[in-house]
N, CA, C and O of each residue as an XYZ file, in Angstrom:
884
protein
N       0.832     -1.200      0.000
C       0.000      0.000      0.000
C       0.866      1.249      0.000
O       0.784      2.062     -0.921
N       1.640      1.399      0.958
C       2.648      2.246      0.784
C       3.609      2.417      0.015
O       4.035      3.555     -0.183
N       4.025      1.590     -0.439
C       4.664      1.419     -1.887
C       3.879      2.235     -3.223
O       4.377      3.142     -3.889
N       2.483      1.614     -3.398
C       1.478      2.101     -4.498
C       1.706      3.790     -4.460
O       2.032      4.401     -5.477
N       1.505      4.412     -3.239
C       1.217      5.643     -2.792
C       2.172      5.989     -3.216
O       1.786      6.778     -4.079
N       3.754      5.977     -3.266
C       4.878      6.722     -3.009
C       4.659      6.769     -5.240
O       4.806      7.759     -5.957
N       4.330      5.469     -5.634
C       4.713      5.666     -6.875
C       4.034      6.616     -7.796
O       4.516      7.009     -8.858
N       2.732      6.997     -7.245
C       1.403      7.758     -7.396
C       1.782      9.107     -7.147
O       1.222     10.005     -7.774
N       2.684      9.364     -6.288
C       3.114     10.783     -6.294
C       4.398     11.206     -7.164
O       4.647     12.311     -7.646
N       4.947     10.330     -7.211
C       6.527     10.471     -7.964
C       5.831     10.314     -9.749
O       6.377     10.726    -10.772
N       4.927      9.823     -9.670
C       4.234      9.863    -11.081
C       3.376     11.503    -11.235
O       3.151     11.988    -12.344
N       3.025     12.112    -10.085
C       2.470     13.212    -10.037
C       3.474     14.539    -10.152
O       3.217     15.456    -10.932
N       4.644     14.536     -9.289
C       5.853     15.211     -9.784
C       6.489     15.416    -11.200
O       6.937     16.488    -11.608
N       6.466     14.247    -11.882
C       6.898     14.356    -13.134
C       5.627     14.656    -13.911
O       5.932     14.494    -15.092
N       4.501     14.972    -13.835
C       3.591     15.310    -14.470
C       3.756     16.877    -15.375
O       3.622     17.996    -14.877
N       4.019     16.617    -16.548
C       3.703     18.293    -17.091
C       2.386     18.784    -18.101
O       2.016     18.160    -19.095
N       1.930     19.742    -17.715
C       0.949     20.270    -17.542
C       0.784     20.691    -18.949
O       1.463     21.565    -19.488
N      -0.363     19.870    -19.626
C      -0.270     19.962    -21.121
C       0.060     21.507    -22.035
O       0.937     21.710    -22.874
N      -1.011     22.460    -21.497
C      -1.226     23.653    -21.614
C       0.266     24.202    -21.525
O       0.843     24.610    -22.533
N       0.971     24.191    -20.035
C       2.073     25.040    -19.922
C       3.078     24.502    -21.141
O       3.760     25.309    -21.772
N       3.112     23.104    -21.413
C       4.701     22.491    -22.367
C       4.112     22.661    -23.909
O       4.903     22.343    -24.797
N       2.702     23.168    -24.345
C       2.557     23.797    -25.437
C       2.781     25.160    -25.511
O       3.013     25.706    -26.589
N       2.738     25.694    -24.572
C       3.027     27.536    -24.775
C       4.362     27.510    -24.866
O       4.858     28.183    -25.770
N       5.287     26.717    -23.941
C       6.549     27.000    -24.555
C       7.050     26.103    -25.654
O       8.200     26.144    -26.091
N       6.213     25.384    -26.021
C       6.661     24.832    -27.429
C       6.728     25.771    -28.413
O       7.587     25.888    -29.286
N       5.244     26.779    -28.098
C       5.236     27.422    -29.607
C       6.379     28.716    -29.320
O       6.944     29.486    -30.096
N       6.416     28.581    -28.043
C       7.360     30.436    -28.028
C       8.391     30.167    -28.474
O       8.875     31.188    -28.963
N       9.132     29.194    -28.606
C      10.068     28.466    -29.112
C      10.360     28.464    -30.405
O      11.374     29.006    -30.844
N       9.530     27.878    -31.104
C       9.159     28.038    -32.186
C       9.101     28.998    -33.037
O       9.680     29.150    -34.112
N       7.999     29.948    -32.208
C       7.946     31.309    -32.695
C       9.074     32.282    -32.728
O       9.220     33.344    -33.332
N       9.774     31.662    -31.964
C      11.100     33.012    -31.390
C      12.268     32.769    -32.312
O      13.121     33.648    -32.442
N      12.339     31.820    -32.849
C      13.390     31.526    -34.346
C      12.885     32.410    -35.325
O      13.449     33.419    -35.749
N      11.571     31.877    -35.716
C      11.563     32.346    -37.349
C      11.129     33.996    -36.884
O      10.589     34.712    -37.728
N      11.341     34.396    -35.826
C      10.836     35.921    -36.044
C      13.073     36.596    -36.105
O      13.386     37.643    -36.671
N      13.739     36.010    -35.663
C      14.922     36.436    -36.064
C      15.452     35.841    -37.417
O      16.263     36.480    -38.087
N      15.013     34.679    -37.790
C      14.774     34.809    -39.137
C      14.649     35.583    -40.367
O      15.270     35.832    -41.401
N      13.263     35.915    -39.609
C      12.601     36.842    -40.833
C      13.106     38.168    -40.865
O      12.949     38.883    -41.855
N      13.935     38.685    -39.445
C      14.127     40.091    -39.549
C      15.702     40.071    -40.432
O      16.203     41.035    -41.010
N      16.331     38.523    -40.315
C      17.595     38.712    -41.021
C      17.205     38.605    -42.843
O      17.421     39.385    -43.771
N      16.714     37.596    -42.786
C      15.850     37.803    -44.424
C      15.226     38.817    -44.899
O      15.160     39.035    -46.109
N      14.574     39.726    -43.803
C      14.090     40.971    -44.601
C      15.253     42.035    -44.764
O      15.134     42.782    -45.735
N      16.501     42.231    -43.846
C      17.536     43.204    -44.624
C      17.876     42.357    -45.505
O      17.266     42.777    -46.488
N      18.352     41.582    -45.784
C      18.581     40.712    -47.011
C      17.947     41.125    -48.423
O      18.393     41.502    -49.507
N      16.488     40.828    -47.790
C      15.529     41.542    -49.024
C      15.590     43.069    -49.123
O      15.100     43.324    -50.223
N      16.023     44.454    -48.397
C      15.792     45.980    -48.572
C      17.391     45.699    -49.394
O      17.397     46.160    -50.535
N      18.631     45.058    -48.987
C      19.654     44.699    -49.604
C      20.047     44.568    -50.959
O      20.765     45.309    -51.630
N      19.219     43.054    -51.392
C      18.897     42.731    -52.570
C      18.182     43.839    -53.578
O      18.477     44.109    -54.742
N      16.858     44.536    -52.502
C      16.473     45.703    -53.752
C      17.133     46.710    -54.141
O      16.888     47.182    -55.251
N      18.136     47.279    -53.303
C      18.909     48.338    -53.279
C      20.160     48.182    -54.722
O      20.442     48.877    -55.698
N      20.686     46.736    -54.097
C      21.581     46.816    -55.271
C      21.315     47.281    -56.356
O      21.852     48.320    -56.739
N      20.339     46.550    -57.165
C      20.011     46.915    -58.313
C      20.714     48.405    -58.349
O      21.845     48.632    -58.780
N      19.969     49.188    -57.904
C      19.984     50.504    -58.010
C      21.552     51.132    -57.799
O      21.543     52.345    -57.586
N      22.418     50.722    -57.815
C      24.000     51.445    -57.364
C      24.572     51.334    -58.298
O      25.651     51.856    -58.580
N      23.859     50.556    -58.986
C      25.203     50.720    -60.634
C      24.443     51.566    -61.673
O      23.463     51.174    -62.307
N      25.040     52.815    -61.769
C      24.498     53.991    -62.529
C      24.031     54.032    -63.700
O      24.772     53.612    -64.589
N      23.083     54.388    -63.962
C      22.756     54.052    -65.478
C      23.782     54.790    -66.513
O      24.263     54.287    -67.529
N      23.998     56.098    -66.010
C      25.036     57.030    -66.561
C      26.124     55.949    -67.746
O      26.224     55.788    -68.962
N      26.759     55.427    -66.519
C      28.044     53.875    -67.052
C      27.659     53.661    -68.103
O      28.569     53.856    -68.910
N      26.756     53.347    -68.570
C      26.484     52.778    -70.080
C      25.908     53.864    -71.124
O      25.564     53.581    -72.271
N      25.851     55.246    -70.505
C      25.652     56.118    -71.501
C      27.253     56.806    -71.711
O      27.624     57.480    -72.672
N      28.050     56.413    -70.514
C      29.571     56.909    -71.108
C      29.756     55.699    -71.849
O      30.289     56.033    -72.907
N      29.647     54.917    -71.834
C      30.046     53.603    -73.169
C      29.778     54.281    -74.714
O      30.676     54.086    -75.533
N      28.880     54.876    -75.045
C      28.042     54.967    -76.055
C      28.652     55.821    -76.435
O      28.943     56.733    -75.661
N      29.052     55.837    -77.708
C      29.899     56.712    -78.615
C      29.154     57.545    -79.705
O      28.389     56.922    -80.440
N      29.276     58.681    -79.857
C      28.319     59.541    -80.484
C      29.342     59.337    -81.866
O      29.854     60.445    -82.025
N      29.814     58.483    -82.839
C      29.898     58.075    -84.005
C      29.032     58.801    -85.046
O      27.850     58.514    -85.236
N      29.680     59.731    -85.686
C      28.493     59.979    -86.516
C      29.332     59.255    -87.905
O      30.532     59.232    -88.176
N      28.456     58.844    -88.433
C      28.684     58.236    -90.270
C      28.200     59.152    -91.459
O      27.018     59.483    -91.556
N      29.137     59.535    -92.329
C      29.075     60.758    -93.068
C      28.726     59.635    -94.421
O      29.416     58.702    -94.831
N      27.398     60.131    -94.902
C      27.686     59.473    -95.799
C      28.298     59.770    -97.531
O      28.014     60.907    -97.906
N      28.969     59.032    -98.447
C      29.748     58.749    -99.550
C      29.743     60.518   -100.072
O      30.702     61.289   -100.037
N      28.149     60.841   -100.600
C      27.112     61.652   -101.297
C      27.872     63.449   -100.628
O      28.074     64.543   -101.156
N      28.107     62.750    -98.982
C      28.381     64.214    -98.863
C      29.364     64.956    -98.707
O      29.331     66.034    -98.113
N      30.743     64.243    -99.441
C      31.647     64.513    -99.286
C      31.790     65.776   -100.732
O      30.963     66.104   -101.582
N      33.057     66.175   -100.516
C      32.950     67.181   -101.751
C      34.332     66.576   -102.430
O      35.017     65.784   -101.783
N      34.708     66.985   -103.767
C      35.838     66.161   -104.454
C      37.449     67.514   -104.836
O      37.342     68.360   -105.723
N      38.154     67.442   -104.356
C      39.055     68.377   -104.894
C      39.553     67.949   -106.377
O      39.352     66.931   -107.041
N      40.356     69.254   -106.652
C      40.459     68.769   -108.561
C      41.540     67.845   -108.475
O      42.212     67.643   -109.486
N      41.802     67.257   -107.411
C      42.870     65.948   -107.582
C      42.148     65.227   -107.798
O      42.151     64.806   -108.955
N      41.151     64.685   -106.861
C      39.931     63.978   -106.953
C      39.993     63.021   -105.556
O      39.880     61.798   -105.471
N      40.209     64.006   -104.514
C      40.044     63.488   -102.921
C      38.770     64.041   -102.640
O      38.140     65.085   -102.814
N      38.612     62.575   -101.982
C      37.423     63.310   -101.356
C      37.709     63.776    -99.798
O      38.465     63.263    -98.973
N      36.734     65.070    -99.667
C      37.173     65.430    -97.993
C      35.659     65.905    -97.424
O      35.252     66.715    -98.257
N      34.914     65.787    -96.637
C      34.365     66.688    -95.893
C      34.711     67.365    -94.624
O      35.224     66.746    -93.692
N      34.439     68.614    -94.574
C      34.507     69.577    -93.310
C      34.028     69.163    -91.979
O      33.366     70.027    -91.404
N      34.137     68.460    -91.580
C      33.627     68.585    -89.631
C      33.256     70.121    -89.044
O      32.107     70.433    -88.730
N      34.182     70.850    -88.966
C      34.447     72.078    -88.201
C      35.023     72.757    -89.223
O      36.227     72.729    -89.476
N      34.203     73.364    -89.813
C      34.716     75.104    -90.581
C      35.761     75.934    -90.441
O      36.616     76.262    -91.263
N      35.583     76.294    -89.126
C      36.695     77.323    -89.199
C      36.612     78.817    -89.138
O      35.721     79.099    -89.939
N      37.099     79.985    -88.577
C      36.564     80.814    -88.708
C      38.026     82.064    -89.054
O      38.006     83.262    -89.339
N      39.120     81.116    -88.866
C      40.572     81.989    -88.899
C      40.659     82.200    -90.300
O      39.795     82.136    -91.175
N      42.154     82.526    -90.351
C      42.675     82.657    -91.903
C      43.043     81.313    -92.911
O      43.644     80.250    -92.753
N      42.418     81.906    -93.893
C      42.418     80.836    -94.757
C      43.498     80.309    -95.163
O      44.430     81.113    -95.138
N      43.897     78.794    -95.707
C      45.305     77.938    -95.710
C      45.303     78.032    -97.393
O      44.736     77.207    -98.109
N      45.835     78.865    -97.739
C      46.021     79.352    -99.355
C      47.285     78.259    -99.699
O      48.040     77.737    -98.880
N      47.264     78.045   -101.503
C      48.584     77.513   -101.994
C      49.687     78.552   -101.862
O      49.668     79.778   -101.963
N      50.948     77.412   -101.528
C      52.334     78.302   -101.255
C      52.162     79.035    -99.630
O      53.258     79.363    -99.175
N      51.245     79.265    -98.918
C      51.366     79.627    -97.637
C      51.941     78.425    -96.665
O      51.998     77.267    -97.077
N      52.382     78.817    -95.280
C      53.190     78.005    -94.293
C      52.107     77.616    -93.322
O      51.475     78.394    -92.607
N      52.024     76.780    -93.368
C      50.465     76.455    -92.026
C      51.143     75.058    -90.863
O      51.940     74.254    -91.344
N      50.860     74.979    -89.887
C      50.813     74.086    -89.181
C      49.468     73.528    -89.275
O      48.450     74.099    -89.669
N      49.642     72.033    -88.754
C      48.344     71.031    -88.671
C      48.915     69.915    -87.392
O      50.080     69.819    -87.006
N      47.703     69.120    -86.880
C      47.983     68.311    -86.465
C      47.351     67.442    -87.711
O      46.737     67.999    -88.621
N      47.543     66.161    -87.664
C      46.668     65.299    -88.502
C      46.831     63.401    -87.863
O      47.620     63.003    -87.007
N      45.978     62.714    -88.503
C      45.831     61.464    -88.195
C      45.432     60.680    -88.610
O      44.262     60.742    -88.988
N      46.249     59.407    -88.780
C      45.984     58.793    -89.943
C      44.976     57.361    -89.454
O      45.257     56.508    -88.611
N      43.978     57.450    -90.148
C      43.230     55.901    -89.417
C      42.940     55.091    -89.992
O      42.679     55.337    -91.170
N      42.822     53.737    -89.531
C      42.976     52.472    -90.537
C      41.991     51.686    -89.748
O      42.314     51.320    -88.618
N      41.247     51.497    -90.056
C      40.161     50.671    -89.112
C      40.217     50.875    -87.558
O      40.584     50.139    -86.643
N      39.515     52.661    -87.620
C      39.399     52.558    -86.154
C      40.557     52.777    -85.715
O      40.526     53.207    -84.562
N      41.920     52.628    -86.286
C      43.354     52.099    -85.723
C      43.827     53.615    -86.014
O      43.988     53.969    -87.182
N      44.047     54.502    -84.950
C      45.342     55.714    -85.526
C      46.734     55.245    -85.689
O      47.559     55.016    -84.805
N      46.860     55.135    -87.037
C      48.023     54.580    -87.428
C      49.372     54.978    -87.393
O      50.481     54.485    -87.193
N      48.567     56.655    -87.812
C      50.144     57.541    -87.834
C      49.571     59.037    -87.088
O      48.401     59.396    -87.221
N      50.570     59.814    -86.309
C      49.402     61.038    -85.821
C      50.948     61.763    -85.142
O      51.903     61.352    -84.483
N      50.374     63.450    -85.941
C      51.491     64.195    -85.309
C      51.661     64.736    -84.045
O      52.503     65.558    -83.684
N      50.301     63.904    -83.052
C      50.219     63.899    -81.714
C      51.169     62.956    -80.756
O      51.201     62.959    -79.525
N      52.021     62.055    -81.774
C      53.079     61.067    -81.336
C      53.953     61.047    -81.670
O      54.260     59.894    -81.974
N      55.007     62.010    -81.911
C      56.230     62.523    -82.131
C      57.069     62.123    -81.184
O      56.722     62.226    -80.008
N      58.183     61.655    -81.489
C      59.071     61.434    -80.703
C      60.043     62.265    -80.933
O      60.535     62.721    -81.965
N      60.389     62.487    -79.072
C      61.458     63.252    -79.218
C      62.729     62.752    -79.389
O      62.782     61.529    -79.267
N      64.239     63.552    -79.741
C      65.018     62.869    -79.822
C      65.782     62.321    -78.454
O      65.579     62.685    -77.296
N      66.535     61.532    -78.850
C      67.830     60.975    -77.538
C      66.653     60.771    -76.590
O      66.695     61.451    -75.565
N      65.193     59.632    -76.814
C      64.327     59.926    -75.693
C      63.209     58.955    -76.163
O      62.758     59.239    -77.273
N      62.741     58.017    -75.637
C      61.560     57.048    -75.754
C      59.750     58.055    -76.147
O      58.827     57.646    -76.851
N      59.862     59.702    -75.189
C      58.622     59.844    -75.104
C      58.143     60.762    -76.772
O      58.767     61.194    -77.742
N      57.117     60.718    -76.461
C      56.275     61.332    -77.430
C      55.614     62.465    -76.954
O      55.307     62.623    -75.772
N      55.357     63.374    -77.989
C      54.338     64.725    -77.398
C      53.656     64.579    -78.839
O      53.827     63.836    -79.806
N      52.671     65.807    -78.477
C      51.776     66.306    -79.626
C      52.270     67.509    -80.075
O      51.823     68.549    -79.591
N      53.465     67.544    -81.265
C      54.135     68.391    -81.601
C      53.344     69.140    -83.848
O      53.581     68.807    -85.009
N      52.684     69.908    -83.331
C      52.243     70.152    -84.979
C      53.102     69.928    -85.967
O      54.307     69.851    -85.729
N      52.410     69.743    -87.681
C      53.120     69.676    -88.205
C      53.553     71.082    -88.890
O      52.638     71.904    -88.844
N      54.902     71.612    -89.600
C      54.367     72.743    -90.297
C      55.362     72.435    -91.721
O      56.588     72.326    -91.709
N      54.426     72.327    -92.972
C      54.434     72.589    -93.886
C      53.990     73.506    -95.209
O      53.020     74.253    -95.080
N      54.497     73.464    -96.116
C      53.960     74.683    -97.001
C      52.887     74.254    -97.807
O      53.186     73.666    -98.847
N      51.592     74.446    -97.516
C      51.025     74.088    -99.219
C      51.009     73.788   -100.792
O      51.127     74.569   -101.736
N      50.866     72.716   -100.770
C      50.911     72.322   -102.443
C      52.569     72.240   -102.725
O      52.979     71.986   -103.858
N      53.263     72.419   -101.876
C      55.020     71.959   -102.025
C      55.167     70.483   -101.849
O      54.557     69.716   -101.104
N      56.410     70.205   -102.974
C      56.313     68.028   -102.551
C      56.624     68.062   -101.829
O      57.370     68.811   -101.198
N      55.997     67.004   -101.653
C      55.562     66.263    -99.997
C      57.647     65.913    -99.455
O      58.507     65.392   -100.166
N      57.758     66.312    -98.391
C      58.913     65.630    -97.574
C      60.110     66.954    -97.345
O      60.996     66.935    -96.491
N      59.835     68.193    -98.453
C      60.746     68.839    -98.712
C      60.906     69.564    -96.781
O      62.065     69.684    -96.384
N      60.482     69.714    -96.410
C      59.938     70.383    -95.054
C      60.728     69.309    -93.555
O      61.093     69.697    -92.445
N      60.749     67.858    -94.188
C      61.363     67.487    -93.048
C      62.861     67.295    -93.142
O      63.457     66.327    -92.672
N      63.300     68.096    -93.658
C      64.790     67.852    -93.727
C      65.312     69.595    -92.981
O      66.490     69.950    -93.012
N      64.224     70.454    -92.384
C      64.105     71.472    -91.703
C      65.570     71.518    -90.592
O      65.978     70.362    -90.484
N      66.113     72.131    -90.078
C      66.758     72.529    -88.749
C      66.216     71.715    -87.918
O      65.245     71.102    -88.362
N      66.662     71.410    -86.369
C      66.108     70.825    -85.299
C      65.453     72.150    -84.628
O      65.819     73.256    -85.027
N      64.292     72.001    -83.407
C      63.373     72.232    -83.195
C      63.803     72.609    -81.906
O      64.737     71.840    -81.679
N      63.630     73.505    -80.725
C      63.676     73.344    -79.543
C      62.399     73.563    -78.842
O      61.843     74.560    -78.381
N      62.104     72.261    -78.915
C      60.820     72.263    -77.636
C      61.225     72.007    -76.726
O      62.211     71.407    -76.298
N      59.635     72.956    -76.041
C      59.860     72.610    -74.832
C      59.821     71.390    -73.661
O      60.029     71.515    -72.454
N      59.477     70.140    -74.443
C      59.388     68.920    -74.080
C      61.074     68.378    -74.355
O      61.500     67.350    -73.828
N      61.791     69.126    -75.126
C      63.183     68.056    -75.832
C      63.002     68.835    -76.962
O      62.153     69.585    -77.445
N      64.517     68.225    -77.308
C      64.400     68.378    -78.660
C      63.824     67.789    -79.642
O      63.415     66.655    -79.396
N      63.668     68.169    -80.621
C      62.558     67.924    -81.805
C      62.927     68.365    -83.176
O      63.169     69.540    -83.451
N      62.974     66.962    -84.388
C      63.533     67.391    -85.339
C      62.494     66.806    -86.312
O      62.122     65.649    -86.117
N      61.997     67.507    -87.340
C      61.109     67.191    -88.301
C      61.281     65.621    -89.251
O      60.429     65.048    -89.931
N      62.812     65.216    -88.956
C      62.922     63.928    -89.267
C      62.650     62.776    -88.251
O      63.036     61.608    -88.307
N      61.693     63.558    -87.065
C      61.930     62.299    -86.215
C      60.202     62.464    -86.211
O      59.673     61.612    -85.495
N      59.305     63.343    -86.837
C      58.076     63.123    -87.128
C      57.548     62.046    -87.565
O      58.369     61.219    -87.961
N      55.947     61.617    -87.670
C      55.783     60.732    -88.126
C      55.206     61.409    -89.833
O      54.739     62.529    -90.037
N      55.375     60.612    -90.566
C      55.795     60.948    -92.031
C      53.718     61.176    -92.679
O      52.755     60.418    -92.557
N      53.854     62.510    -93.297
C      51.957     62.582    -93.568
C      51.879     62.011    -94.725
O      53.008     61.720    -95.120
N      50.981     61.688    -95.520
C      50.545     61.232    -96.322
C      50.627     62.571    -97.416
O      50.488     63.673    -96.887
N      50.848     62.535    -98.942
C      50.869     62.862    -99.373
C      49.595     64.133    -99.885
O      49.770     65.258   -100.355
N      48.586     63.543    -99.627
C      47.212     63.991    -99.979
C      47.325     65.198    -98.825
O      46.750     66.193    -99.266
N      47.893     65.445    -97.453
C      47.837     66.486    -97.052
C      48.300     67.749    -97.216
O      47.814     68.712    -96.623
N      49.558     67.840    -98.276
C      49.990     68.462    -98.924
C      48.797     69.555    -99.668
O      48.573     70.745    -99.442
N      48.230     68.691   -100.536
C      47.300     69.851   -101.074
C      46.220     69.984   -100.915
O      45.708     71.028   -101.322
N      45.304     68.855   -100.170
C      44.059     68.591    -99.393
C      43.881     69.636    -98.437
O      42.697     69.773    -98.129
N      45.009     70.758    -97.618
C      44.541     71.609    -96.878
C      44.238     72.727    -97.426
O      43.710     73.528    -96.654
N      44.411     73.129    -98.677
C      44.334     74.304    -99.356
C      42.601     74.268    -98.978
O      41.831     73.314    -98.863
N      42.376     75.861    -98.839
C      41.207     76.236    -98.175
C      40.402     76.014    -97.016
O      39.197     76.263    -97.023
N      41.174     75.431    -95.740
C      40.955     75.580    -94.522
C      40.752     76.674    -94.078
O      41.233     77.570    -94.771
N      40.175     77.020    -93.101
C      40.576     77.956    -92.666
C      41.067     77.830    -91.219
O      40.836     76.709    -90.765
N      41.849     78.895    -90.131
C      42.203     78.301    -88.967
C      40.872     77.791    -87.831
O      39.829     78.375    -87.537
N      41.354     76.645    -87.437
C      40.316     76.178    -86.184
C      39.536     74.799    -86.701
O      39.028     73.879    -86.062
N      39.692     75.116    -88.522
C      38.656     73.569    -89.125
C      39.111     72.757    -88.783
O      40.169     72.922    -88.175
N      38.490     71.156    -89.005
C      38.681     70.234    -89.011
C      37.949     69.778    -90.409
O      36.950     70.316    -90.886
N      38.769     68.514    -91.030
C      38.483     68.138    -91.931
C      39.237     66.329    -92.475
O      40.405     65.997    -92.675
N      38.049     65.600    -92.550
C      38.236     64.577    -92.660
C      38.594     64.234    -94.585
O      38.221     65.005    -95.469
N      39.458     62.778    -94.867
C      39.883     63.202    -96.162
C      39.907     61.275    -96.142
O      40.312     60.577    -95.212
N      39.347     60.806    -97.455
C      39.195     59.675    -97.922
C      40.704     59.837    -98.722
O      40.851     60.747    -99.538
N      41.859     58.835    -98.403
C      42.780     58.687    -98.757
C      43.174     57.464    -99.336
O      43.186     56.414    -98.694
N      43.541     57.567   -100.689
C      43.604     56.133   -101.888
C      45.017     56.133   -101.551
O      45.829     57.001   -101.228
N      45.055     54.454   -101.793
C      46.650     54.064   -101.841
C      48.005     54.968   -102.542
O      49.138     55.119   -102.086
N      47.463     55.428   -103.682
C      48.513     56.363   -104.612
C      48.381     57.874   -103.797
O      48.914     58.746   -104.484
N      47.975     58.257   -102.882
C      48.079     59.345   -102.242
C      48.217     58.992   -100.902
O      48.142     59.646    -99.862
N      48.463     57.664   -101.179
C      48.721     57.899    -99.599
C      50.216     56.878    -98.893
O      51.319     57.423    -98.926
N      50.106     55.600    -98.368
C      51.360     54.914    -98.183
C      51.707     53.902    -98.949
O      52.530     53.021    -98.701
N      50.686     54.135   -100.424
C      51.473     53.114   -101.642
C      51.618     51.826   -101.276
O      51.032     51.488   -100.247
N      52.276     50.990   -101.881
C      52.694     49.460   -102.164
C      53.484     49.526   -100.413
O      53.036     48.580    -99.765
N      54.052     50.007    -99.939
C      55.126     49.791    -98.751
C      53.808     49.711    -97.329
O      53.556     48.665    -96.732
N      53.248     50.826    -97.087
C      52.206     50.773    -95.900
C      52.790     51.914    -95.106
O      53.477     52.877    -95.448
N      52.289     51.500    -93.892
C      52.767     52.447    -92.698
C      51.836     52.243    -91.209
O      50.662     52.439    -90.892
N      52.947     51.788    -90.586
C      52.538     51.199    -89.386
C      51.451     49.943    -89.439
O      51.709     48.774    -89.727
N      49.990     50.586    -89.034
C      49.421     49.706    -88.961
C      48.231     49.472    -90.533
O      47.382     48.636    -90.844
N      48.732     50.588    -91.102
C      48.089     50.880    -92.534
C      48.716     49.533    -93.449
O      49.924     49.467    -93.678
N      48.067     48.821    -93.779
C      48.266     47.728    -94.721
C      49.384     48.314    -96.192
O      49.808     49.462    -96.322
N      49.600     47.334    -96.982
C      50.139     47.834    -98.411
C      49.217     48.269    -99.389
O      48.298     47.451    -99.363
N      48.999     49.099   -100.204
C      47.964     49.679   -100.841
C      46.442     49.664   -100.463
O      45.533     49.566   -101.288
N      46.232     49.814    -98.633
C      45.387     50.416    -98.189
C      44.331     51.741    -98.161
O      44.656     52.499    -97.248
N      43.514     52.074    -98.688
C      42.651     53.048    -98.221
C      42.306     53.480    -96.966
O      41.900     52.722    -96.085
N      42.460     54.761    -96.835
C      42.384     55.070    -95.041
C      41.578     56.493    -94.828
O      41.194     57.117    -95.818
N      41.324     57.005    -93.418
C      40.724     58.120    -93.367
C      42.234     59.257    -92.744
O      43.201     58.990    -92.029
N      41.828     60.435    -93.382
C      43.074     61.226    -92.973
C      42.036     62.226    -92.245
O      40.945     62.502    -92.745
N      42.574     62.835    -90.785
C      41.859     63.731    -90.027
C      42.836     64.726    -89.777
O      43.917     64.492    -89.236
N      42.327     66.211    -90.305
C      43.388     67.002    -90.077
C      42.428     68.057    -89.205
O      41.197     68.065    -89.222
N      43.361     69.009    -88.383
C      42.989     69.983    -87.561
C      43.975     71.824    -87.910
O      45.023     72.230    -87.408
N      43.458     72.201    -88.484
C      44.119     73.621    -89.300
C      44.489     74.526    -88.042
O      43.694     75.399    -87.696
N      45.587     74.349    -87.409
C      45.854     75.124    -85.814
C      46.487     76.952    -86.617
O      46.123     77.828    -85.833
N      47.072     77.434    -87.563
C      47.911     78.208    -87.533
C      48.289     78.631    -88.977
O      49.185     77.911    -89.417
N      47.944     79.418    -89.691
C      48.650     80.093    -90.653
C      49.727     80.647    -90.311
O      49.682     81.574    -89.503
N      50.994     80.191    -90.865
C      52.262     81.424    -90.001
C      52.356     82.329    -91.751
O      52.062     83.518    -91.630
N      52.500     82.157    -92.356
C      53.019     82.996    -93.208
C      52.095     82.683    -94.426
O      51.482     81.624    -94.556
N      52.066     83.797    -95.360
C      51.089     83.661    -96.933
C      52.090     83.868    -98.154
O      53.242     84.303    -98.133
N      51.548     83.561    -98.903
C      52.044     82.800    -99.935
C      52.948     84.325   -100.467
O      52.557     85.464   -100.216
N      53.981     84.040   -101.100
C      55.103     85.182   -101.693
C      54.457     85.907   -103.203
O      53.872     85.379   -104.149
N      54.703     86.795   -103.040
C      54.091     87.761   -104.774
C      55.005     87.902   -105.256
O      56.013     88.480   -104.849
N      54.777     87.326   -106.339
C      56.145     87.376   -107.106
C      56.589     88.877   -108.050
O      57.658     88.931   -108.657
């Protein structure tokens, strides 16, 4: 009898109380997925945000304002180059027999092949953007056999230029200072059977010149 009794209470001690071991079941329960959800929801304000940090701008500096001139609107000199004007010009005009500086540049698919913006100086690896200056409608080369140069980067000698294409010679006649002017350049006016740099052997190329400077006009005889 006393035995029965003792086991009746030790069975009553361990008794848990349905109600109380479900409330903390669920608080339990509940108390995870609510730190859960608060780590998943910065996750999610996270995730939406990104999107938004990479500028749309980025892909409008990608985008190259290329304009394509077409064939029709070029005009023909009596050599029979074709050139159109970019930029007019508003200085003095680049007459035959006058002394003008230019920069210019030679392009071959996209590729600046040759450009008097890459001059090397002498006794010296670097390059500057040193103009060119030649006389109008004079053969082509007579000009780089000139004196040496003292820039202010180094010295600088017209034989250490990079060599223009022939067609610029008389293709600048009627610039005026400040134009720009693009020039469809045929193999026979330009680097012939040999090439140049990245200009193939009897390649066609675009020549881009920039009219910086009339120094002197043409002599009266």
């Amino acid at each position: 009898m006393a035995m029965a009794c003792l086991q009746k209470i030790s069975s009553l001690t361990s008794f848990k109380h349905p109600i109380k071991s479900h409330h903390e079941e669920v608080h339990q329960n509940v108390s995870l997925p609510l730190i859960s959800r608060r780590s998943s929801s910065s996750s999610l304000i996270l995730i939406s945000v990104l999107p938004f940090a990479n500028p749309q701008h980025s892909l409008a500096r990608e985008r190259r304002n290329r304009k394509t001139i077409p064939l029709e609107d070029y005009l023909t000199t009596s050599d029979g180059l074709k050139y159109y004007d970019l930029v007019e010009g508003k200085g003095p005009i680049a007459e035959k027999g006058s002394t003008v500086q230019v920069h210019f540049d030679c392009v071959y698919n996209k590729i600046t092949a040759v450009s008097s913006r890459e001059s090397k100086i002498l006794a010296g690896n670097r390059t500057i953007a040193q103009p060119y200056e030649f006389k109008v409608g004079a053969p082509p080369g007579r000009e780089r056999k000139r004196d040496f140069v003292d820039n202010p980067n180094g010295l600088f000698s017209a034989q250490a230029a990079p060599k223009p294409p022939p067609a610029m010679y008389t293709v600048v006649e009627g610039m005026k200072v400040g134009g720009k002017r693009t020039v469809i350049v045929p193999p026979e006016a330009g680097y012939g059977k040999k090439g140049m740099n990245e200009i193939p052997p009897g390649a066609t190329f675009d020549l881009n010149l920039e009219l910086l400077q009339v120094i002197s006009k043409p002599q009266e005889n």
